[in-house]
Every structure is written in structure tokens, then in C-alpha cells.
TORKOL-4160 file (C-alpha; in steps of 0.2 Angstrom, whole numbers, padded with zeros to 4 digits, m for minus):
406
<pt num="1" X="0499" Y="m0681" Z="0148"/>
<pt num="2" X="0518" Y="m0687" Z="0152"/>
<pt num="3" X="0534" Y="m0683" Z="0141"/>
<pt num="4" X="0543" Y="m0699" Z="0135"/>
<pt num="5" X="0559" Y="m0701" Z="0128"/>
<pt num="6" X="0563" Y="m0711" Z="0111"/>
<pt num="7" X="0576" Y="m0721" Z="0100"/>
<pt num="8" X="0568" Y="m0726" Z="0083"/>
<pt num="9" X="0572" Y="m0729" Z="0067"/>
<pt num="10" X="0566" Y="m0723" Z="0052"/>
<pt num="11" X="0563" Y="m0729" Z="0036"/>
<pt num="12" X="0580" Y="m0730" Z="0031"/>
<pt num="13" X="0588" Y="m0738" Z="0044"/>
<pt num="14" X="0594" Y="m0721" Z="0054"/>
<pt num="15" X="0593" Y="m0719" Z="0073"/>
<pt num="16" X="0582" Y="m0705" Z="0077"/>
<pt num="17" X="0579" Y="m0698" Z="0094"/>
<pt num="18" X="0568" Y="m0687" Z="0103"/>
<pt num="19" X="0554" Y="m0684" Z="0114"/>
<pt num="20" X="0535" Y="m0683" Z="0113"/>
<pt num="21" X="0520" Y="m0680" Z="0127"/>
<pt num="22" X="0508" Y="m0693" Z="0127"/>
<pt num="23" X="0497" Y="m0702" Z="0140"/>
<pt num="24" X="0504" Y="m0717" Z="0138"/>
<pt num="25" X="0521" Y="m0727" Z="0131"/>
<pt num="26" X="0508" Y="m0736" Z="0120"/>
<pt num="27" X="0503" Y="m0719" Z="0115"/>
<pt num="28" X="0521" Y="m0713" Z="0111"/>
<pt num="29" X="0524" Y="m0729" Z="0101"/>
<pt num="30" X="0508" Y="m0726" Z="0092"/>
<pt num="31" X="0514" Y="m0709" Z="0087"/>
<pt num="32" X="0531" Y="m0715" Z="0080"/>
<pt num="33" X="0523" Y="m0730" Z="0070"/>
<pt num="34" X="0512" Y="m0717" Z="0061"/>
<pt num="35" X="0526" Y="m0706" Z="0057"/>
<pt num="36" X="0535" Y="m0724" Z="0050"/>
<pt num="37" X="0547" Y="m0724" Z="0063"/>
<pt num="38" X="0551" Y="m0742" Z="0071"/>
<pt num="39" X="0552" Y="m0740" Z="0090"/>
<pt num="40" X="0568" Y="m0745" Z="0101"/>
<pt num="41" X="0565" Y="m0739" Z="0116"/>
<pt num="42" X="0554" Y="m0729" Z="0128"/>
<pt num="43" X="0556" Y="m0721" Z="0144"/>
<pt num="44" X="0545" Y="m0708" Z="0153"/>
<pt num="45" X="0556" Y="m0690" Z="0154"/>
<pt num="46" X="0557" Y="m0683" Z="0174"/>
<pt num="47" X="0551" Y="m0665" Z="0175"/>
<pt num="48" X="0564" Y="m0656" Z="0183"/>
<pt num="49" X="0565" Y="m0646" Z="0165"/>
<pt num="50" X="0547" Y="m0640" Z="0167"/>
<pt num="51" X="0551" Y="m0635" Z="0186"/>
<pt num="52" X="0564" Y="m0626" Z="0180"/>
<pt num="53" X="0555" Y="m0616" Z="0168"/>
<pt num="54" X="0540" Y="m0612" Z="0180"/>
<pt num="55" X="0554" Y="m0609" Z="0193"/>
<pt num="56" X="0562" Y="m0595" Z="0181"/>
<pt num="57" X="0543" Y="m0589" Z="0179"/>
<pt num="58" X="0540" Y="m0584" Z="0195"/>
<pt num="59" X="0557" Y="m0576" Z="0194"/>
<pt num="60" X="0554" Y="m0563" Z="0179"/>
<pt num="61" X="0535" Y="m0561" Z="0175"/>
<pt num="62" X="0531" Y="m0564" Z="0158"/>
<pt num="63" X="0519" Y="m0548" Z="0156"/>
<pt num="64" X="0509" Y="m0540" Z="0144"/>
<pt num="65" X="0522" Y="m0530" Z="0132"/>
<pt num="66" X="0530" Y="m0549" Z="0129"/>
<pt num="67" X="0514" Y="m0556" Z="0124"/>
<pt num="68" X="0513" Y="m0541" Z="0111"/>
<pt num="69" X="0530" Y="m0542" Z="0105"/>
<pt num="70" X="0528" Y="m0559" Z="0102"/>
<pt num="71" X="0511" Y="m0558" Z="0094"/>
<pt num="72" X="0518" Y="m0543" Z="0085"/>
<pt num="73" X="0534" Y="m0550" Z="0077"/>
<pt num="74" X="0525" Y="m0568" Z="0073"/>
<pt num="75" X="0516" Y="m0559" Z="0062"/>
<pt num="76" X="0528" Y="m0549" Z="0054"/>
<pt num="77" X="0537" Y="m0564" Z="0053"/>
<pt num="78" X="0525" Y="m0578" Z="0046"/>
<pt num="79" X="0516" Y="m0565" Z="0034"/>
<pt num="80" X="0534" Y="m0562" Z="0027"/>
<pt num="81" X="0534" Y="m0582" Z="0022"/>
<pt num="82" X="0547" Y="m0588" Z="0035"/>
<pt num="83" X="0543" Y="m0606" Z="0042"/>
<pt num="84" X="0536" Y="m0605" Z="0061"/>
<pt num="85" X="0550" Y="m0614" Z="0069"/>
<pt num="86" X="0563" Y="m0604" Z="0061"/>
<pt num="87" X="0552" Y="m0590" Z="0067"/>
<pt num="88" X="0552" Y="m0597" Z="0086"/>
<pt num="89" X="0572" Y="m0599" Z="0087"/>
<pt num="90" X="0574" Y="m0580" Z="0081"/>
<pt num="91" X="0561" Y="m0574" Z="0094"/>
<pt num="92" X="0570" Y="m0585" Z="0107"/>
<pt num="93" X="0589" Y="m0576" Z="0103"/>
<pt num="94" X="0582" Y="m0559" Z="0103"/>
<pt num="95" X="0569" Y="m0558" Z="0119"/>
<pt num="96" X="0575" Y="m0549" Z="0133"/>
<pt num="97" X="0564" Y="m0559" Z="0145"/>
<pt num="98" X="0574" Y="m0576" Z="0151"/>
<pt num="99" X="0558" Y="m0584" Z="0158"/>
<pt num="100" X="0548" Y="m0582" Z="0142"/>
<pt num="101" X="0564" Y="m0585" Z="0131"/>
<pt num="102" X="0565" Y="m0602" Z="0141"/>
<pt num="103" X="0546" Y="m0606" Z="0136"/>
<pt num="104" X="0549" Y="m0601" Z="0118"/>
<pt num="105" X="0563" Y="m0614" Z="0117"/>
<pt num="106" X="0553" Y="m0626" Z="0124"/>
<pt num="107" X="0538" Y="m0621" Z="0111"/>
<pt num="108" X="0551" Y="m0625" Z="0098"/>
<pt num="109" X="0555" Y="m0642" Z="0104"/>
<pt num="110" X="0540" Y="m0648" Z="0103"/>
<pt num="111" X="0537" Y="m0642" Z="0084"/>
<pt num="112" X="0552" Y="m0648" Z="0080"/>
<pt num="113" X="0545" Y="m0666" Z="0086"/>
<pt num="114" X="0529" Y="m0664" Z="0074"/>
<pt num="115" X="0517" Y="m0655" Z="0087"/>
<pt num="116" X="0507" Y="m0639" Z="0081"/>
<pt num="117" X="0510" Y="m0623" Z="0086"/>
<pt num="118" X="0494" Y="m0623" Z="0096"/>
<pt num="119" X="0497" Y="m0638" Z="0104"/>
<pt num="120" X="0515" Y="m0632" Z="0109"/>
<pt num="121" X="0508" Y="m0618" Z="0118"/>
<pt num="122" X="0494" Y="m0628" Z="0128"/>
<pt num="123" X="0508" Y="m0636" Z="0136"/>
<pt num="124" X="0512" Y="m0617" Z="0145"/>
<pt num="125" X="0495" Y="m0612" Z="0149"/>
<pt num="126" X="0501" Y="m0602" Z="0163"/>
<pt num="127" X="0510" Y="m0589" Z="0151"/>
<pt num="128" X="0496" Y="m0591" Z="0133"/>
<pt num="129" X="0477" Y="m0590" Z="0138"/>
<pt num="130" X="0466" Y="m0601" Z="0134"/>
<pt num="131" X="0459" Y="m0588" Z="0121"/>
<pt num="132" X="0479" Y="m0585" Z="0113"/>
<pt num="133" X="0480" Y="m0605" Z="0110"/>
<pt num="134" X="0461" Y="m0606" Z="0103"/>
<pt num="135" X="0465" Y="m0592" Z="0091"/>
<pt num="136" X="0481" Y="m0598" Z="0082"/>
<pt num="137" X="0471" Y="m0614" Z="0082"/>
<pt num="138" X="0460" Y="m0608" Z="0072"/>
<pt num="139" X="0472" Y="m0598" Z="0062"/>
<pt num="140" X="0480" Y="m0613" Z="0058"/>
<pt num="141" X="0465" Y="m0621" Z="0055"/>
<pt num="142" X="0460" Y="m0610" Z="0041"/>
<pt num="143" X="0480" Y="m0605" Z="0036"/>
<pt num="144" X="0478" Y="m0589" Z="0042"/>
<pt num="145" X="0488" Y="m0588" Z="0055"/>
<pt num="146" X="0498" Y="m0573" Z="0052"/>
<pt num="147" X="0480" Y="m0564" Z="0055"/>
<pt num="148" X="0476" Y="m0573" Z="0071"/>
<pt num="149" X="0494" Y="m0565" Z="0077"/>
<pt num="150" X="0490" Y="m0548" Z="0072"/>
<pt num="151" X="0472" Y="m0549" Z="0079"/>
<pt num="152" X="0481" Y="m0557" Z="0096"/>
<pt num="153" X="0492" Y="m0541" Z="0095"/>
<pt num="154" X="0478" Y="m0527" Z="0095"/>
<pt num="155" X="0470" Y="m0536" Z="0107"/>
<pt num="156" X="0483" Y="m0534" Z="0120"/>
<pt num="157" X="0488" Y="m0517" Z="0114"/>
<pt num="158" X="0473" Y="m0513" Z="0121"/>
<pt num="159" X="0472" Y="m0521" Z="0134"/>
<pt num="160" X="0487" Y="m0513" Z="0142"/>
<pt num="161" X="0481" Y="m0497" Z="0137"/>
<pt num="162" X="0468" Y="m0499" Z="0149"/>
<pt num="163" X="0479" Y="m0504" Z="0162"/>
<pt num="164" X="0491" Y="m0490" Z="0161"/>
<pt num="165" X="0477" Y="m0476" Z="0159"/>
<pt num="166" X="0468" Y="m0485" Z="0177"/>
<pt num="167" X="0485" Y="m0483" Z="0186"/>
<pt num="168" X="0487" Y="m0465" Z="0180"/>
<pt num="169" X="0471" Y="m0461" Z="0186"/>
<pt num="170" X="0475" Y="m0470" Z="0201"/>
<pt num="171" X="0493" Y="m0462" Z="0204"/>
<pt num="172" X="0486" Y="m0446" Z="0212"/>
<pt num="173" X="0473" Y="m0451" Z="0226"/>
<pt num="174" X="0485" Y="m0467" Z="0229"/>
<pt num="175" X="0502" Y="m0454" Z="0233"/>
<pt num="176" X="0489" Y="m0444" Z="0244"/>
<pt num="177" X="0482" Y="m0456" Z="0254"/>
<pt num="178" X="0498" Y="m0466" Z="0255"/>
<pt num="179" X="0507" Y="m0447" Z="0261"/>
<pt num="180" X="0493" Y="m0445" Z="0275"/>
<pt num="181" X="0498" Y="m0464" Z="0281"/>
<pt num="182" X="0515" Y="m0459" Z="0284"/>
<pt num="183" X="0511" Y="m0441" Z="0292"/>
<pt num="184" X="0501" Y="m0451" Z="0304"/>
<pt num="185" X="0514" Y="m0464" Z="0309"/>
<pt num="186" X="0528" Y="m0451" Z="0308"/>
<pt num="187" X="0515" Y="m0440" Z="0320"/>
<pt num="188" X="0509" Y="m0454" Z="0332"/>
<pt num="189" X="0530" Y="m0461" Z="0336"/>
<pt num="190" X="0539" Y="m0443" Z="0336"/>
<pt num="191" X="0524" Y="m0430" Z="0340"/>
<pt num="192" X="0513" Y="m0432" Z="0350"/>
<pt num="193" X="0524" Y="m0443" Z="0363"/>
<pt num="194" X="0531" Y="m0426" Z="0365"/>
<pt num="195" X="0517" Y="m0418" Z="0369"/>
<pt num="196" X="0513" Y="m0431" Z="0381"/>
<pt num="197" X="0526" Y="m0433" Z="0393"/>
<pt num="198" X="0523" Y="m0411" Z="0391"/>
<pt num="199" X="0506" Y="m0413" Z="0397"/>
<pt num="200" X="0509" Y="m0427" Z="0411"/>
<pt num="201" X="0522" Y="m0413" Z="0418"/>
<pt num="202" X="0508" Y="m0400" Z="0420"/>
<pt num="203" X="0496" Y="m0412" Z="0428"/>
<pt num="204" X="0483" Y="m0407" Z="0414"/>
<pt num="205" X="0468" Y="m0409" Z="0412"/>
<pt num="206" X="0466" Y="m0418" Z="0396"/>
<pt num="207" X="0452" Y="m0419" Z="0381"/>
<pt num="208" X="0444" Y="m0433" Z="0375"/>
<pt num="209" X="0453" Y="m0431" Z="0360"/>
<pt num="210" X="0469" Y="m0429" Z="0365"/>
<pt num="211" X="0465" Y="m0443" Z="0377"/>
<pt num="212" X="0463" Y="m0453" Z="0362"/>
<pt num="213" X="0477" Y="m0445" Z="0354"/>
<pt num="214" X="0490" Y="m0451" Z="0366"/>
<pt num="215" X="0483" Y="m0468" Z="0367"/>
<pt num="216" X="0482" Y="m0475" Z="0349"/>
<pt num="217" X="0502" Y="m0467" Z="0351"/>
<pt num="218" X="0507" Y="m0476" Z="0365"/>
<pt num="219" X="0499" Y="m0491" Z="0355"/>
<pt num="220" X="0507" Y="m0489" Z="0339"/>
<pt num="221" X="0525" Y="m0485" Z="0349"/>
<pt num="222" X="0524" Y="m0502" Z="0360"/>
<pt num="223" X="0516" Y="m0516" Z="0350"/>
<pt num="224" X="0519" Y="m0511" Z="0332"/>
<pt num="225" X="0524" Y="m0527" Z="0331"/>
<pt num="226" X="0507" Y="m0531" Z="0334"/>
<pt num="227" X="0499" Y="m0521" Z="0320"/>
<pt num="228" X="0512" Y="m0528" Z="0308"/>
<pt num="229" X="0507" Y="m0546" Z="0313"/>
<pt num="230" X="0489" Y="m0543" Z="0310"/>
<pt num="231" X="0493" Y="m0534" Z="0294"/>
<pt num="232" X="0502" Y="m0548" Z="0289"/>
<pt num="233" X="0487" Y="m0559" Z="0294"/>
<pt num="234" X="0477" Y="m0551" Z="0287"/>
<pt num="235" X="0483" Y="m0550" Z="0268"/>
<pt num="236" X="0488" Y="m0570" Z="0271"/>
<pt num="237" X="0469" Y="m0572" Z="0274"/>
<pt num="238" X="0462" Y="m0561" Z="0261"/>
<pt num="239" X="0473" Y="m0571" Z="0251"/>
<pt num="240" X="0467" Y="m0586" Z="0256"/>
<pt num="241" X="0451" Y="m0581" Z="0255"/>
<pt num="242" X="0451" Y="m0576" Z="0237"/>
<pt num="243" X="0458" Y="m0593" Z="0232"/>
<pt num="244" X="0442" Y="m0601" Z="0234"/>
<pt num="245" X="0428" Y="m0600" Z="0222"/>
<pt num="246" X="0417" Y="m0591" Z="0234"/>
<pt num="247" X="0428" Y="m0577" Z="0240"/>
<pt num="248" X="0435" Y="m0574" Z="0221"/>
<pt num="249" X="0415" Y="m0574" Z="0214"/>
<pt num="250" X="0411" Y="m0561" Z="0229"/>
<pt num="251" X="0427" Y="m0548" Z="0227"/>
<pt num="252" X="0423" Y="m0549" Z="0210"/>
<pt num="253" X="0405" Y="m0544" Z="0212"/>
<pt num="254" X="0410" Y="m0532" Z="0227"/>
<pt num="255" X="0423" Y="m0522" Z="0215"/>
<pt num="256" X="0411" Y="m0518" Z="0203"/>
<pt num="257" X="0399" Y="m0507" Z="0215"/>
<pt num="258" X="0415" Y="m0499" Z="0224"/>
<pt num="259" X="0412" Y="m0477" Z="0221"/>
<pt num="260" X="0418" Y="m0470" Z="0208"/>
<pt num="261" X="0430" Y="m0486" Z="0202"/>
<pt num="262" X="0417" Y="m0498" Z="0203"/>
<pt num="263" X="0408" Y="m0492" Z="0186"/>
<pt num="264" X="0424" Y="m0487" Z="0177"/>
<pt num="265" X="0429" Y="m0505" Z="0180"/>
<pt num="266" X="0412" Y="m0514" Z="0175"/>
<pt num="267" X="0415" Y="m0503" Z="0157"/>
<pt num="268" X="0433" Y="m0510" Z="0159"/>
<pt num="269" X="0425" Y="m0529" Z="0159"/>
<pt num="270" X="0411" Y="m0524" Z="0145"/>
<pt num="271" X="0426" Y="m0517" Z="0132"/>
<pt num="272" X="0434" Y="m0531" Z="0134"/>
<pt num="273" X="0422" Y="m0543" Z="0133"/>
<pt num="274" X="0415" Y="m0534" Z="0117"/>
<pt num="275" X="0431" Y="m0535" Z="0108"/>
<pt num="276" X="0437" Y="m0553" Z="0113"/>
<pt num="277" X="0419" Y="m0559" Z="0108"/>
<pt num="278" X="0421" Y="m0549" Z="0092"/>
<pt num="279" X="0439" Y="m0555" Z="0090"/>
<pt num="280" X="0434" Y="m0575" Z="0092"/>
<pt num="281" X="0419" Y="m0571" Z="0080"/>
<pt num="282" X="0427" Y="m0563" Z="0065"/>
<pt num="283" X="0442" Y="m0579" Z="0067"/>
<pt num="284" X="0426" Y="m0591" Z="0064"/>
<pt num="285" X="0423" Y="m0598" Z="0079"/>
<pt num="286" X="0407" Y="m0603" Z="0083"/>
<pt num="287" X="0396" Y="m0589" Z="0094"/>
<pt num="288" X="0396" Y="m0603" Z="0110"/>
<pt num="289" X="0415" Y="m0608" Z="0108"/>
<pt num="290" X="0418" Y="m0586" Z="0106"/>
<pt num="291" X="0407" Y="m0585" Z="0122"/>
<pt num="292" X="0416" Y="m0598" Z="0132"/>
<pt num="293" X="0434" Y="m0591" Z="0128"/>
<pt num="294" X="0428" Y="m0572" Z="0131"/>
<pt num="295" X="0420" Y="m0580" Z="0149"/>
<pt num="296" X="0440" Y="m0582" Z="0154"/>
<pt num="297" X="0446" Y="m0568" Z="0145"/>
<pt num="298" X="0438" Y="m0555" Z="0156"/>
<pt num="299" X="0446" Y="m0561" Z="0171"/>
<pt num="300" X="0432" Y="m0557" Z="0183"/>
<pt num="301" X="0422" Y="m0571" Z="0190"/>
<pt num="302" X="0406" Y="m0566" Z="0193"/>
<pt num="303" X="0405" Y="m0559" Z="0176"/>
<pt num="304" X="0412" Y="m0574" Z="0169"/>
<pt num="305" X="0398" Y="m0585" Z="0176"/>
<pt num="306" X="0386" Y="m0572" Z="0166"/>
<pt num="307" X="0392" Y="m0572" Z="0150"/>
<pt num="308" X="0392" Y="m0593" Z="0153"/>
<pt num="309" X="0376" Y="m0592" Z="0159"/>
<pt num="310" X="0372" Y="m0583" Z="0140"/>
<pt num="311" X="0381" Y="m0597" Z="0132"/>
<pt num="312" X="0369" Y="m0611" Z="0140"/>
<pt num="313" X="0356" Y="m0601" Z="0136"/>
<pt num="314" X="0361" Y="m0595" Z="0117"/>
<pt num="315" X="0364" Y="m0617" Z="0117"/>
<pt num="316" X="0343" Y="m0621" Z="0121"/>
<pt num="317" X="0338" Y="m0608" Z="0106"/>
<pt num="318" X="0340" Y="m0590" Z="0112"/>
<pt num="319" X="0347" Y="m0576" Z="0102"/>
<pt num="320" X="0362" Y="m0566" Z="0106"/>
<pt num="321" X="0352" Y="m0551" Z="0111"/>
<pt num="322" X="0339" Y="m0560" Z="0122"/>
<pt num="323" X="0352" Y="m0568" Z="0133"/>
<pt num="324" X="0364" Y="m0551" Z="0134"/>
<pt num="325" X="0346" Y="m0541" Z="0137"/>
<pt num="326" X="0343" Y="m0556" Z="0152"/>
<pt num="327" X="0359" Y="m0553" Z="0160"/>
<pt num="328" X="0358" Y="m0535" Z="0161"/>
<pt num="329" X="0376" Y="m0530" Z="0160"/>
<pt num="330" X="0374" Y="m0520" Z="0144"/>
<pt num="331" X="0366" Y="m0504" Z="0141"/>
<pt num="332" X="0354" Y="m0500" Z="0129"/>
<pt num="333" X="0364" Y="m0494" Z="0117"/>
<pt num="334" X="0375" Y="m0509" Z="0116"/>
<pt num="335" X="0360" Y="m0520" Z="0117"/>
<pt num="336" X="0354" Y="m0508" Z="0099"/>
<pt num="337" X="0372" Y="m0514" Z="0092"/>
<pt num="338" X="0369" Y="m0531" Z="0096"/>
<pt num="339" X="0351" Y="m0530" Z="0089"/>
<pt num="340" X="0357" Y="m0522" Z="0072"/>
<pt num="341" X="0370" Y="m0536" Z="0071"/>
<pt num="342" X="0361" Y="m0550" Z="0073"/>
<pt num="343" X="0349" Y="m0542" Z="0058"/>
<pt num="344" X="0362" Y="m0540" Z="0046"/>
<pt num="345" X="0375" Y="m0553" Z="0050"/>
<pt num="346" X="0389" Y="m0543" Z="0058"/>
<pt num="347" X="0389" Y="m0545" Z="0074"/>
<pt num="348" X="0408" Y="m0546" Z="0075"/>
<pt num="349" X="0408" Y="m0526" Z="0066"/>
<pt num="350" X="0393" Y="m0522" Z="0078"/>
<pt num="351" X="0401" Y="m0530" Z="0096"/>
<pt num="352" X="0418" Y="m0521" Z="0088"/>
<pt num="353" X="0406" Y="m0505" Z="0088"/>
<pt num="354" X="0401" Y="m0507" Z="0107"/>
<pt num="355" X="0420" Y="m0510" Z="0113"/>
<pt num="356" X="0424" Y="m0493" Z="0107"/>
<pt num="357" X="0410" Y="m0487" Z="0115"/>
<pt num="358" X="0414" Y="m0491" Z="0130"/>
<pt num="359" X="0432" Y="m0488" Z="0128"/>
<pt num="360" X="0427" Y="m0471" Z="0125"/>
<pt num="361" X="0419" Y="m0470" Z="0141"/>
<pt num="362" X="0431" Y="m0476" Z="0150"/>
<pt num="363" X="0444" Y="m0465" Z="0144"/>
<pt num="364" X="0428" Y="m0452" Z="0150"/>
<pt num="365" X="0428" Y="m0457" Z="0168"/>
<pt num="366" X="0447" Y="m0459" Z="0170"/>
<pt num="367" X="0451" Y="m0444" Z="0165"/>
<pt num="368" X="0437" Y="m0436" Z="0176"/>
<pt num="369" X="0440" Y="m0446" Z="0192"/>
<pt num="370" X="0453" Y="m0438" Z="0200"/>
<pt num="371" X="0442" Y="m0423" Z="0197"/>
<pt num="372" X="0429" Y="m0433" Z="0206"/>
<pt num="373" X="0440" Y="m0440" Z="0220"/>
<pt num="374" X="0450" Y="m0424" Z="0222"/>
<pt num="375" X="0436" Y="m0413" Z="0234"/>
<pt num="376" X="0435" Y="m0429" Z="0244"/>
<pt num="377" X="0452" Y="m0433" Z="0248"/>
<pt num="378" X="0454" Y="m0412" Z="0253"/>
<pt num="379" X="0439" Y="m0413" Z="0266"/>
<pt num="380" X="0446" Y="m0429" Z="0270"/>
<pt num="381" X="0464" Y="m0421" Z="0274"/>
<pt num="382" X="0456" Y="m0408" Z="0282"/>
<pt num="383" X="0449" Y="m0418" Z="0295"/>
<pt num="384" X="0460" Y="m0426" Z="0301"/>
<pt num="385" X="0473" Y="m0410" Z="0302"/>
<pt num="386" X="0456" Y="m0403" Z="0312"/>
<pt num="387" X="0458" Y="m0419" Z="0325"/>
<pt num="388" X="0476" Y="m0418" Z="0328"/>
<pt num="389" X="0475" Y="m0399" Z="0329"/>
<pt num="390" X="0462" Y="m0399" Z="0342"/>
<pt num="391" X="0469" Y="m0414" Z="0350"/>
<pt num="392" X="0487" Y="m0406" Z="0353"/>
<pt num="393" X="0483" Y="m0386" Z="0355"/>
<pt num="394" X="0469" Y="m0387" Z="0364"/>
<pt num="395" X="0474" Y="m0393" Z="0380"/>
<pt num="396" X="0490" Y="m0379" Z="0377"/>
<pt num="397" X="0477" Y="m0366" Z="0375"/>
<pt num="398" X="0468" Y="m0370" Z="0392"/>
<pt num="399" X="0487" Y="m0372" Z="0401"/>
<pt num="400" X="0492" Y="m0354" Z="0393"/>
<pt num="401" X="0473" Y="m0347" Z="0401"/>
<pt num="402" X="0474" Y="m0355" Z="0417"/>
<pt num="403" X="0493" Y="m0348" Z="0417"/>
<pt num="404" X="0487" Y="m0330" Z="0414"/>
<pt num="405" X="0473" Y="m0333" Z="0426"/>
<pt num="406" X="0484" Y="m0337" Z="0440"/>
């Protein structure tokens, strides 16, 4: 699809101007000639405008709070009566956020030219997911698209609840570990260097690990920039790595069997999947359609290859509860839920049910993982005080005894 720009005239005889995507000029004419507009002229629009706009999207992020703002104030706004591209210019004056008010204005064009909301939002797929344009599609399918906002707004609601109750639980272990690095680097440039040209002095005889000491020092002293090449290298390629489909399907799977974190974030995937599934189904959309939205809503690949590998199945004949029982990713409880929906027709209440549940549990775990990380990251600590304490005053205590011996 190309933008094109237009001259036409109407009915009347006025010029009208304007643009509108198509794939071709033909295409562009046949639009106009349905809206009984006579076409002048045609020419395809360059897209230094749509550069622009992805250009100021790398430069201020459009996150989470914009997304419930917007969802939360469209439907304030349309349940109120007031006709959507009124209601697109007022969110464009008053968001905060340039890059996202840039896209709004750019949504409003395109309604303004006769294009549907939903149609105006595909064309910045980067900032609405595929499952935010499918539901106000089917809100405005079925005229309820007041409800599709304020279904769109407790989903992310949610959503960023999540995130911010992982990083709190996060916050602790990621200060410790991050204070021990700096203790180590402060140690190995400004310590023990000290104690090293000390010994060399005495002509002592030296431990294997102050031996070691001293060398990962002189190391870390003359080719950091070494270390900070292969660290650099090192990201670039991890990088690079999770790009492809292979290494994202992996690290996906990896993440998921890491201690501790690894469950909390399967039950991460698992609430979310249960209330975007739930979400799609109560909007009316089809089960399969639901299924392939919720796959790219949970953002993890290998469990987005599961839930389409339920689709396909659900598509040749299976229920709902066979394929989720085959792809053992839900417990037995869930799999009760899903059971007892498909029996009395609400599996959208039900699936609602289990992303409680495992919100619940998840609340559980974070608030019980430092707990659990705490002892480890003390022993942990405590080690590696024991190897620089015995590494450094070890060979002072045999200099002070053969001092006294002499």
C-alpha cells in the first residue's frame, strides 16, 4: 500500500483535495469514483512524513501509560456521544507524548479522508498491536466501540501492573549484585595493586589465591579496554542473535526454566494469555481468530507457537480443553476452568477466572522471591569477602610470623 495525493471534484463542481493509501493510482481513482468524486489528478506521496514520525518514535517511546490514557479517554469520550475524529484532534492537543501525539495526527488524517478508525491504526502497527486494531475492529463492527476502549484499557492496566510488581521484586537482588560488581572493580584497580607492589617488596611467597588475585588486577588495570570490547561484542551479538527466529524461539524457552524467575514468568505469560483470550472472546471473535491475536499478544515466542499450535488443532475438530490439555502449559486447575466453560458456554467468564488465578500467584511469588533470593545472594557475598580476605591477609599473616620468627 502507497499514499497518493488527489485533485477531484465533487458533485458540485468544487475542488476537493486530499490523500488516500492504495496499491495503486487505479486503486486511488476507484476510491474517489465511489465517493462521486471526478478525478483530476494523481500523484504517489514521498514518505519523508512517515520517516519523520517513526524517527520521533525512536526519540520518545510510546509506552504502556500512553496506550491506557488513550484507551481510557476514547472511551470516556465516544460513550459521552462525541464523534471519533473530534475525539482524535482533542487527544492530539492535550498528550504530553510528541511522538504519539504525531501518530494521533496522522490517525486523524486518515479519518478525515473516509478511512475507519481500525484501518487508521494498521498504518502504525509499531505503536497499536495487532490485538488493539482487531478489537476496535470489532467494536466498530458491532457499534460498540466505546466497550472495545474500556476492555483495551483494563487490559493494559494490568498489564503494566505486572511489569512494575517484576521490577520491584527485581530492584533488591539487581542493587546487590550490581554493588558487589562495583566493589570488585573499585577492589581490583585501587586495592589490591597496593598490596601487590607491598608484597613484590618483601620477596613473598605468595598463595595461589592471592596469586590469582593479583593477576585478574593486573588484567582488569591494563586491557580494560579489552573487556569493554568484548562486552560490547558480546551484547552486539546477543542481539544479533535474538533477531533471528531461532535464537528468539530458544531465549524465550530458556527464560522460562531460569530459578526462581523462570516460573513467576511462565504464570506471567499464562495471565496474560487467559485474559487476552478472554478479552477477544467476550468482543465476539471467533475462538481461532481470539487464539491467533492472544499468540502475539504474549510476546514470547515459544509460547506463541503453542497456543498456534492449539489453533490448528481446535481448526481439524478439537475442543478448547483437548488442545490446552495437549500443550501442557496449564495446570489442572485451569484446565477445570476451561472444562466447566466449555459445558456452559462461558468460557470467556471461566478463562477471566483463571487469569486471576494466576495473577494471584504471581503476586504470591513476587512478593516471596526476594525472600527466596535473599540467603543466596548473602552466602554469595560471603564468599567472595572469604577470597579476597584470604587472598590479601594471608600472605601478611605469614610475613608478620616469619617476622617474629626472625
Amino acid at each position: 500500500m502507497q499514499l497518493y495525493s488527489y485533485k477531484a471534484k465533487d458533485a458540485k463542481g468544487v475542488l476537493v483535495k486530499g490523500q488516500l493509501e492504495a496499491s495503486s493510482q487505479a486503486g486511488v481513482a476507484d476510491n474517489l469514483m465511489k465517493r462521486q468524486f471526478i478525478p483530476i489528478s494523481i500523484a504517489l506521496v514521498e514518505t519523508k512524513n512517515n520517516i519523520k514520525v517513526f524517527d520521533n518514535l525512536f526519540n520518545e517511546k510510546i509506552g504502556l501509560e500512553d496506550m491506557i490514557m488513550f484507551s481510557r479517554q476514547m472511551y470516556s469520550l465516544l460513550k459521552a456521544g462525541i464523534p471519533i475524529i473530534r475525539a482524535m484532534v482533542g487527544l492530539a492537543d492535550t498528550t504530553q507524548n510528541k511522538a504519539f501525539k504525531q501518530v494521533l495526527m496522522e490517525v486523524t488524517k486518515q479519518l478525515e479522508q473516509g478511512r475507519d478508525l481500525s484501518s487508521a491504526m494498521s498504518m502504525h502497527n509499531k505503536v497499536f498491536s495487532r490485538l488493539t486494531i482487531s478489537m476496535v475492529m470489532v467494536g466498530e463492527g458491532a457499534g460498540r466501540l466505546e466497550d472495545a476502549f474500556y476492555q483495551l484499557a483494563i487490559y493494559f492496566e494490568k498489564e503494566q501492573e505486572t511489569r512494575k510488581r517484576i521490577k520491584a521484586a527485581m530492584r533488591y537482588p539487581t542493587f546487590v549484585i550490581c554493588a558487589l560488581v562495583g566493589a570488585m572493580i573499585i577492589l581490583n584497580i585501587f586495592v589490591i595493586p597496593t598490596f601487590a607492589s607491598m608484597f613484590a617488596k618483601f620477596n613473598a611467597d605468595l598463595p595461589l589465591m592471592t596469586q590469582i588475585l593479583i593477576a585478574t588486577s593486573n588484567f582488569l588495570v591494563n586491557y580494560w579496554w579489552l573487556l569493554i570490547l568484548m562486552l560490547v561484542g558480546a551484547i552486539i551479538g546477543f542481539k544479533r542473535y535474538l533477531n533471528t527466529v531461532t535464537g528468539r524461539y530458544k531465549w524465550d524457552k530458556y527464560k522460562l526454566k531460569i530459578p526462581f524467575v523462570g516460573d513467576i514468568l511462565q504464570r506471567t505469560l499464562l495471565a496474560r494469555y487467559s485474559q487476552c483470550l478472554s478479552m477477544v472472546l467476550r468482543s465476539g471473535v471467533p475462538m481461532t481468530t481470539g487464539l491467533s491475536l492472544t499468540a502475539h499478544a504474549v510476546d514470547n515466542s515459544y509460547m506463541e507457537k503453542a497456543i498456534i499450535t492449539m489453533r490448528q488443532d481446535i481448526e481439524k475438530g478439537d475442543s478448547l480443553l483437548r488442545v490446552s490439555r495437549a500443550s501442557e502449559l496449564f495446570s489442572q486447575l485451569v484446565l477445570q476452568m476451561v472444562a466447566v466453560g466449555e459445558e456452559t458456554g462461558r468460557v470467556d467468564e471461566l478463562l477471566q477466572e483463571a487469569a486471576d488465578y494466576y495473577e494471584r500467584e504471581v503476586d504470591y511469588d513476587l512478593r516471596s522471591l526476594t525472600a527466596k533470593i535473599e540467603p543466596i545472594l548473602t552466602v554469595f557475598v560471603a564468599i567472595m569477602v572469604l577470597i579476597l580476605a584470604l587472598g590479601i591477609f594471608m600472605p601478611m599473616w605469614n610475613m608478620m610470623s616469619a617476622i617474629k620468627g626472625n
